[in-house]
C-alpha positions in Angstrom: -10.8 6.9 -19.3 -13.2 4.0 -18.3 -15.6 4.7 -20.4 -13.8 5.8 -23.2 -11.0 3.2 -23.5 -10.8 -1.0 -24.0 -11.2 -3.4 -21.4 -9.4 -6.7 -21.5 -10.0 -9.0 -18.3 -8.9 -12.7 -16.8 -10.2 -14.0 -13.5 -7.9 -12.1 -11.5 -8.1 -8.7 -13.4 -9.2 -5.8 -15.5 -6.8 -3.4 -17.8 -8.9 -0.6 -19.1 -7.0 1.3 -22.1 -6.2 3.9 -24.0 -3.3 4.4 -26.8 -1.5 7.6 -25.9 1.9 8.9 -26.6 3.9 7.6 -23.2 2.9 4.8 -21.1 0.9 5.8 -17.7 -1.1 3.2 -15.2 -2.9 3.0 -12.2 -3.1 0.5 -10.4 -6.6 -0.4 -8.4 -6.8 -2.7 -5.8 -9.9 -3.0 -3.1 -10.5 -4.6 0.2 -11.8 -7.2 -1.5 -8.5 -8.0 -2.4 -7.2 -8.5 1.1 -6.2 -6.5 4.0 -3.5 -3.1 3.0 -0.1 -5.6 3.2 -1.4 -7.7 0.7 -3.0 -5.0 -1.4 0.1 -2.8 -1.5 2.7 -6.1 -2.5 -0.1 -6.9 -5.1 0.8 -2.8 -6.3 4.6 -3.3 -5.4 5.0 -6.4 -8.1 2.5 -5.0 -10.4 4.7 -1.8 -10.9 8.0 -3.9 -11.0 6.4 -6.3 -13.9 4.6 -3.3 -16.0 8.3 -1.5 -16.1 9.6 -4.2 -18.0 7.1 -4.3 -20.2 6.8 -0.5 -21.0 9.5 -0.6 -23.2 8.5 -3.5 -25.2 4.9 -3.1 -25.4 2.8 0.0 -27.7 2.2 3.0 -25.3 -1.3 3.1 -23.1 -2.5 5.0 -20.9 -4.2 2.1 -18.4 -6.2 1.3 -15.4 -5.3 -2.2 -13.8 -7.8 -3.6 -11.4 -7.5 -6.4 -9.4 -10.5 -8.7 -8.5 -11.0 -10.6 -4.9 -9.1 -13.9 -7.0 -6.1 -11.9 -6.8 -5.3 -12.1 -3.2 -3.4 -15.4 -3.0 -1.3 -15.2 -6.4 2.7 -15.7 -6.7 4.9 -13.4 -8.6 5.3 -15.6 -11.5 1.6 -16.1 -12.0 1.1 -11.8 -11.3 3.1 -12.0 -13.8 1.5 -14.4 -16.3 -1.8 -12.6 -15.5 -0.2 -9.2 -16.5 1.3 -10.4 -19.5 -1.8 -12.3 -21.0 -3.9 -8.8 -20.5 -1.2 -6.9 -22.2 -1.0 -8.7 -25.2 -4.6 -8.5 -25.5 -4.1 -4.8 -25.6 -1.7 -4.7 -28.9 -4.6 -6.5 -31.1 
């Protein structure tokens, strides 16, 4: 789906995607990002944001991956960041 699909990126991420029928994502984060607590609360808030917006938002099928800039953010700006890539997405 990589090479196939869109890309939209900020500093602290990437969002490849696809349209599809039902919404599906993955969620990528590397050591780069920080140690496994910080990586798996970066995937915990990133699932609880992109619920919210599945039923608002066209269906994708999507990769979300997190860059090394990513390690230090709060919810609200996870949030922001997430946001801002998935509007890119409807264009």
């Amino acid at each position: 789906m990589i090479r196939l699909g869109k890309r939209s990126s900020n500093e602290f991420a990437t969002i490849h995607f696809l349209p599809a029928e039902t919404s599906r994502f993955a969620i990528v984060t590397s050591r780069a990002v920080g140690n496994a607590v910080v990586r798996n609360k970066i995937r915990r808030r990133t699932k609880a944001v992109l619920s919210e917006l599945i039923a608002d938002k066209t269906q994708i099928h999507g990769v979300v991956r997190y860059r090394a800039a990513a390690t230090n953010l709060s919810f609200d700006e996870l949030k922001a960041s997430i946001l801002r890539l998935m509007e890119r997405t409807e264009k």
